[in-house]
C-alpha positions as CSV (number, residue, x, y, z in Angstrom):
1,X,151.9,88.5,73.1
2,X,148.3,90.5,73.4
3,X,145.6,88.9,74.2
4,X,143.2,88.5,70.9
5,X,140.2,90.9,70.9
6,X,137.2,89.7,68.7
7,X,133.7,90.4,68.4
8,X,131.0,88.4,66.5
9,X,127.0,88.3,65.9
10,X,124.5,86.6,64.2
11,X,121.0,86.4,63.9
12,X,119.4,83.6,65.9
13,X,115.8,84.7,64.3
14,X,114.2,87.5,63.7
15,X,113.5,88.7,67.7
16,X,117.2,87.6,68.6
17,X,120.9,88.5,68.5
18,X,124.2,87.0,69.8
19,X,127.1,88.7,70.4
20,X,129.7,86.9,71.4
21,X,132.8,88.9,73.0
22,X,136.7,87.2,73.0
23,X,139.4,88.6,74.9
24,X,139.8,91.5,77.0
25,X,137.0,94.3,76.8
26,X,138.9,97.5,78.3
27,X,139.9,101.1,77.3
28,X,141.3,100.2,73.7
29,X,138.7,97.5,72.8
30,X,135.5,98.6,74.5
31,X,134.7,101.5,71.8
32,X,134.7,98.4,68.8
33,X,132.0,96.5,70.9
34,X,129.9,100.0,71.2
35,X,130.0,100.8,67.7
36,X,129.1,97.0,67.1
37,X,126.0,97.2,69.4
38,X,124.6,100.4,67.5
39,X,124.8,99.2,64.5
40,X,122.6,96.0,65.3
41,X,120.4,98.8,67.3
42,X,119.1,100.2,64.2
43,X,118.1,96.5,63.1
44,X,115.4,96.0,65.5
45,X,116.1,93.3,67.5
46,X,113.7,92.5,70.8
47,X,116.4,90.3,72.6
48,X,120.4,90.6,72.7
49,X,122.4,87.9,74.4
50,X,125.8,88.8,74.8
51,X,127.6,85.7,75.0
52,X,130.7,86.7,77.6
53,X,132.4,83.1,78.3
54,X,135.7,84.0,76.4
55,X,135.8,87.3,77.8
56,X,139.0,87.8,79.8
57,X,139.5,90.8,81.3
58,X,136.7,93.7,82.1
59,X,137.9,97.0,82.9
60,X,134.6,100.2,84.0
61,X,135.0,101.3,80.1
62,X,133.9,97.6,79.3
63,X,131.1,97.7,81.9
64,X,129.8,101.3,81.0
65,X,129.4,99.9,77.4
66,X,127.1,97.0,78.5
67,X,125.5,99.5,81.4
68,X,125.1,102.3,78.1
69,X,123.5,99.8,75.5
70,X,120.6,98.4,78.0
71,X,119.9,101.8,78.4
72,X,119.3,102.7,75.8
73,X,117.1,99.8,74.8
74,X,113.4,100.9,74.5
75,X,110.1,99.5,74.4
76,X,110.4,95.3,75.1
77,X,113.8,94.8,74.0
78,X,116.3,93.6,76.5
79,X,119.8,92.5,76.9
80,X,120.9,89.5,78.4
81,X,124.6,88.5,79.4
82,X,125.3,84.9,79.5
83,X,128.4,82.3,80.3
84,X,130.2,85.7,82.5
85,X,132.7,84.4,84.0
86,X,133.5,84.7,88.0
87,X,136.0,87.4,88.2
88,X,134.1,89.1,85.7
89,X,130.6,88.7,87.5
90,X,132.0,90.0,91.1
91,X,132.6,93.1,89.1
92,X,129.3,93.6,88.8
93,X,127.7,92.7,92.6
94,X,130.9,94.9,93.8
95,X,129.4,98.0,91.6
96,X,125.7,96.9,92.4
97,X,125.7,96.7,88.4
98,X,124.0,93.0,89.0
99,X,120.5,93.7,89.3
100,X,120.7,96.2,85.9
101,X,121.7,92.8,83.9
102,X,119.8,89.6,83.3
103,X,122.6,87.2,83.6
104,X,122.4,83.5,82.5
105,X,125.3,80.4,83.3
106,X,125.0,79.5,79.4
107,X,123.7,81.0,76.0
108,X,121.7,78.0,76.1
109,X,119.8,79.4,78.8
110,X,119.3,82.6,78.0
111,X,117.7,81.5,74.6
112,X,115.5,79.5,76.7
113,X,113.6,82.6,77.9
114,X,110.3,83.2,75.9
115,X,110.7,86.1,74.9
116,X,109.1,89.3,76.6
117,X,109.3,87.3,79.5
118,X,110.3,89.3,82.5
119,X,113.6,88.1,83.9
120,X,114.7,87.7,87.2
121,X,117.6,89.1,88.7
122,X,120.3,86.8,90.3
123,X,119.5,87.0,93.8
124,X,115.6,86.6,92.7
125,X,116.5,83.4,90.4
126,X,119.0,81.6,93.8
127,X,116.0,82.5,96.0
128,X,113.5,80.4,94.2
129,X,115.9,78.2,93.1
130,X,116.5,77.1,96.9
131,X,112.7,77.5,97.5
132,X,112.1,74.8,94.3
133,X,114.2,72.5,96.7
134,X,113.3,73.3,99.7
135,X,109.3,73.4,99.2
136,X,108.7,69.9,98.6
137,X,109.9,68.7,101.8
138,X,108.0,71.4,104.2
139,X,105.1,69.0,106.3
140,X,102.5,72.3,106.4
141,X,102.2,75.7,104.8
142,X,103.5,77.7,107.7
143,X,106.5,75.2,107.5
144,X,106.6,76.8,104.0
145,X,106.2,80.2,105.2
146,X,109.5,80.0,107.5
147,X,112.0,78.4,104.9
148,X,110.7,81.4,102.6
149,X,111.8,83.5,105.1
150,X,114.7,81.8,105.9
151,X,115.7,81.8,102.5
152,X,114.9,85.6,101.7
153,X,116.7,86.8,104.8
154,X,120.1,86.3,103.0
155,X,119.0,87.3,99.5
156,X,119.1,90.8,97.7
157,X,117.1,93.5,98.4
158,X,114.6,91.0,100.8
159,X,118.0,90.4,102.9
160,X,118.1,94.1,103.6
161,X,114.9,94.9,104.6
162,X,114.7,91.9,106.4
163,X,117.9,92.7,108.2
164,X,117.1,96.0,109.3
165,X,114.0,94.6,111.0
166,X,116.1,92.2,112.9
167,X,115.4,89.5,111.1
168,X,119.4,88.8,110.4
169,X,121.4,86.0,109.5
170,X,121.4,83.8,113.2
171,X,119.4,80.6,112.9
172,X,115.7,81.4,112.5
173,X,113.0,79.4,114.6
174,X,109.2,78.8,114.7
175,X,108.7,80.3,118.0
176,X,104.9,79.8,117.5
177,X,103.0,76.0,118.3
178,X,104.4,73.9,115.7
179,X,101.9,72.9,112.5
180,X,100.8,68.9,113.0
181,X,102.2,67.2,109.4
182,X,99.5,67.2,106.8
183,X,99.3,63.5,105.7
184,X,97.5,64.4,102.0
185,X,100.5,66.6,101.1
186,X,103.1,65.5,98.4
187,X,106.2,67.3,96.8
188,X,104.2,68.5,93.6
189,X,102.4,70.6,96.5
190,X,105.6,72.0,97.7
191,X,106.7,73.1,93.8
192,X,103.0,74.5,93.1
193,X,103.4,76.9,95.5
194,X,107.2,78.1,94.0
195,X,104.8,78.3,90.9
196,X,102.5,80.5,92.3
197,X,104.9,82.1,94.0
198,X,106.9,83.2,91.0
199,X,103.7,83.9,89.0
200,X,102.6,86.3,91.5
201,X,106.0,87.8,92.0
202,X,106.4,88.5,88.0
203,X,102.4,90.5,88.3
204,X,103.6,92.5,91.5
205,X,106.9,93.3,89.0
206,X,105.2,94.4,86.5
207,X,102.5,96.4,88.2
208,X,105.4,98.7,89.3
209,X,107.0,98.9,85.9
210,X,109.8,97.3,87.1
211,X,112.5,95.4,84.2
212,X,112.9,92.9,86.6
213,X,111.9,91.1,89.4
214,X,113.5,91.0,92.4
215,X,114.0,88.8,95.9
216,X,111.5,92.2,97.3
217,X,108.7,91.1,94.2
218,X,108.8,87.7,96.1
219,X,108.4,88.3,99.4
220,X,105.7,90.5,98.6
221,X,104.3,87.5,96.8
222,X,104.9,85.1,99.7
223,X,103.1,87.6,102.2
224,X,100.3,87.5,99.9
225,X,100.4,83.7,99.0
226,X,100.8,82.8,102.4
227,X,98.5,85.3,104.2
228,X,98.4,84.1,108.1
229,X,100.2,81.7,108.2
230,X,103.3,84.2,107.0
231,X,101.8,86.8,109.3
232,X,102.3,84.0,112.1
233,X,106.2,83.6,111.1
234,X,107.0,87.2,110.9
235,X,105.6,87.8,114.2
236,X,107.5,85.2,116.0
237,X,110.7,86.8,114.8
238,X,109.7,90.2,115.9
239,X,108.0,92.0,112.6
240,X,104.9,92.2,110.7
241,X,103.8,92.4,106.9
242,X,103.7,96.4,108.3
243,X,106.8,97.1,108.8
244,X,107.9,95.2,105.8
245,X,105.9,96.5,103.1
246,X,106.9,99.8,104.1
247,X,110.3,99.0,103.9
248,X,110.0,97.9,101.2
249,X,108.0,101.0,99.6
250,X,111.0,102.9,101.0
């Protein structure tokens, strides 16, 4: 018995609309889900979550639908995917399709996001996801600096410039005198600077027109947050904010 292929939307308000995908989306059934998203082009939306938790099976003809219609977005509308399931989502990192999507666990949480917010991309959202828990229990700012950096090393596009300085996936030290514990500082400390962090990260994304902001957005933003005290890390693992920036530029 075939699996059953069906395709619904509504209007959430008048910025938003879900489509919600059921089935297998492949060579037969990925043309309905294009003519679907044209028609609701014309209508003007700013945001489109397309809800893919009872999706199945996705074959490159599903994909290139999803990879067609954000491109052909314009202005401040977006697309979101949300609930995509794991088989489905390895697809994606295995095509480097991830960072073109801004992927959510639930259509709860893609709604969540104001929008004309910029969105992060998956390896941007795990990095300061980890940094959120990790911050509050660094004892100094350079403490800070090296769990950044020990938590960018294995992320996205910071992983690979990192990694190609040397800076790979063996344990990372402070080679440098170690930071005396500063007795004033609390754990709201530690998630002010993922804050600022992530506020400067979204500015440095936005100045380069990017649609979203990547793990390289925030260690741009932890060089700059961090100033010495970063410089001081790098340089006991054998770079500087030199090297990397023009990595990153590259």
């Amino acid at each position: 018995m075939p699996n059953t292929f069906a395709i619904t939307h509504r209007e959430v308000d008048e910025h938003t609309c879900l489509v919600a995908v059921e089935g297998d989306l492949d060579m037969a059934t990925a043309p309905q889900l294009k003519w679907t998203l044209v028609e609701l082009l014309d209508k003007g939306y700013d945001r489109y979550v397309i809800d893919l938790s009872q999706l199945t099976y996705m074959d490159s003809m599903g994909l290139g639908v999803l990879v067609g219609f954000g491109r052909r977005l314009e202005g401040s509308a977006h697309m979101a995917l949300a609930g995509l399931p794991a088989t489905q989502r390895n697809l994606l990192e295995l095509t480097g399709l991830d960072a073109c999507f801004d992927s959510f666990g639930s259509v709860d949480d893609a709604l969540a996001v104001p929008i004309g917010a910029l969105p992060l991309n998956t390896d941007a959202a795990m990095a300061l996801g980890l940094a959120a828990t990790a911050m509050p229990f660094a004892a100094s700012r350079r403490a800070e600096a090296l769990r950044w950096l020990r938590i960018l090393r294995l992320q996205g596009e910071a992983a690979r410039v990192l990694c190609a300085l040397g800076v790979g996936e063996t344990a990372l030290r402070d080679a440098s005198a170690p930071d005396a514990p500063d007795p004033t500082r609390d754990e709201n400390r530690g998630r002010d600077s993922v804050a600022a962090v992530s506020e400067l990260a979204v500015r440095l994304a936005r100045a380069r027109g990017a649609s979203m902001i990547s793990t390289g957005d925030i260690l741009l933003a932890v060089m700059r947050f961090y100033g010495p005290d970063f410089d001081q890390v790098l340089a006991a693992h054998g770079t500087d904010r030199d090297e990397v920036t023009a990595r990153l530029a590259a």
